[in-house]
C-alpha positions in Angstrom: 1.2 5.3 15.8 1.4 3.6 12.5 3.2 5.2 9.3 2.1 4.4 6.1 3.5 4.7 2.7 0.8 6.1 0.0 2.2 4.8 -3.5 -0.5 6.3 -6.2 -0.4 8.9 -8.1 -4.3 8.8 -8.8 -5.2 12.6 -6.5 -8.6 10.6 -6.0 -7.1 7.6 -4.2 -5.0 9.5 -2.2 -7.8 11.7 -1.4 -10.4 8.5 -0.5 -7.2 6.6 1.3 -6.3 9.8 3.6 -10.3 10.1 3.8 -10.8 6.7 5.2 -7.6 6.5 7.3 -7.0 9.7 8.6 -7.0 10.7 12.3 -4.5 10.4 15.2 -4.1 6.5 14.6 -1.8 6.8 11.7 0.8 9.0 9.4 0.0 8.8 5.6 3.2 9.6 3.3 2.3 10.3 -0.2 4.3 8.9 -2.7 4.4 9.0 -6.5 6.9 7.1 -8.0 7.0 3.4 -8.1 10.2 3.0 -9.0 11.3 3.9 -5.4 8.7 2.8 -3.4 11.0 -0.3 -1.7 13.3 1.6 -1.1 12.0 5.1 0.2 9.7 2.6 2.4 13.0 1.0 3.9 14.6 4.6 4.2 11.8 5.9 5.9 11.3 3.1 8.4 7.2 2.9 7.6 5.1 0.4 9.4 3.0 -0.6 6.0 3.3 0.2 2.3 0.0 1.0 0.4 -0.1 0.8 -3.1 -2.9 1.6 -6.0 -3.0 -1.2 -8.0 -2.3 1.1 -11.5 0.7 3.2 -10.6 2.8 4.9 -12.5 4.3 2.2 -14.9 5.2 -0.3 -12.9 1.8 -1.2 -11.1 1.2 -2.7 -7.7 2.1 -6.5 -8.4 6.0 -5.2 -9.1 6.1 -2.6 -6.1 5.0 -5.7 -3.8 8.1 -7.6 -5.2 10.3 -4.4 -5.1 9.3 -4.1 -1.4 9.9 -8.1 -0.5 13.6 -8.3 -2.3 14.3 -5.4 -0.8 14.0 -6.8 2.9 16.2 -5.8 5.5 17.0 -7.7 8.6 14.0 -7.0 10.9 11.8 -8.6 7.7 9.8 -7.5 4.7 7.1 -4.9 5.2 3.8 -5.9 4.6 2.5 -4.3 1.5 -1.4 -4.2 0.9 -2.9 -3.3 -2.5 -5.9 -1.4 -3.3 -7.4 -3.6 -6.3 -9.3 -1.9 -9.4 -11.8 -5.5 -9.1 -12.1 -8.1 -6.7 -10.8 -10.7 -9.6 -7.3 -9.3 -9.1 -6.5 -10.7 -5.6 -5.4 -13.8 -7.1 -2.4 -10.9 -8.7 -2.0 -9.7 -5.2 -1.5 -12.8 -3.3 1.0 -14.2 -5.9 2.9 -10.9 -5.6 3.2 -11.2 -1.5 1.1 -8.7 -0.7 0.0 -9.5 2.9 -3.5 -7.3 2.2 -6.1 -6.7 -0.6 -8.8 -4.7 -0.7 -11.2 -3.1 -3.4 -10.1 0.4 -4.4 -13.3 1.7 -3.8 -14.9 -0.6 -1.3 -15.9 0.3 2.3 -13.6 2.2 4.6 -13.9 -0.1 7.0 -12.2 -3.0 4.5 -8.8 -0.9 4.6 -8.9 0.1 7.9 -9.2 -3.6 9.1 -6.6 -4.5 6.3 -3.8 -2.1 7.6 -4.8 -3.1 11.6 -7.1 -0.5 12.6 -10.2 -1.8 13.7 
């Protein structure tokens, strides 16, 4: 079973994320606040960290970087980041996330991006 952290506070991604990767495969946690994301994703021992690429104040390119300084000794979680347009990987990739994939592209995108195929 995969856990996954949720870090939007858009009610219509979380909604279209749980939609998309919902089932017996995988644990969604919802999370609101940016500013914790690293660390509550550390705390809680998740497999992946998803993250809406407008959240809260911070945005997805700095919870990527929260979550890679804030590696513990087993390694970095891999973060992936739902992108408002496809121009914005270039963000993504410079920020570490491991995974990009349009906010509202095919289900089937996210699901390969977080290893469920």
């Amino acid at each position: 079973m995969t856990t996954i952290l949720l870090v939007t506070d858009a009610a219509s991604v979380r909604s279209r994320v749980h939609s998309n990767l919902g089932g017996t495969e995988v644990t969604i946690i919802d999370h609101t606040d940016p500013r914790t994301a690293a660390a509550t994703a550390y705390e809680l021992g998740v497999d992946q960290v998803v993250v809406d690429m407008q959240v809260g104040s911070m945005g997805a390119m700095a919870v990527a970087r929260a979550v890679r300084a804030h590696t513990d000794p087993d390694g970095a979680i891999p973060v992936t980041i739902l992108l408002d347009r496809k121009a914005d990987k270039f963000l993504a990739k410079r920020a570490g996330a491991v995974n990009w994939v349009e906010k509202n592209g095919p289900a089937s995108d996210l699901r390969t991006a977080v290893g469920m195929h």
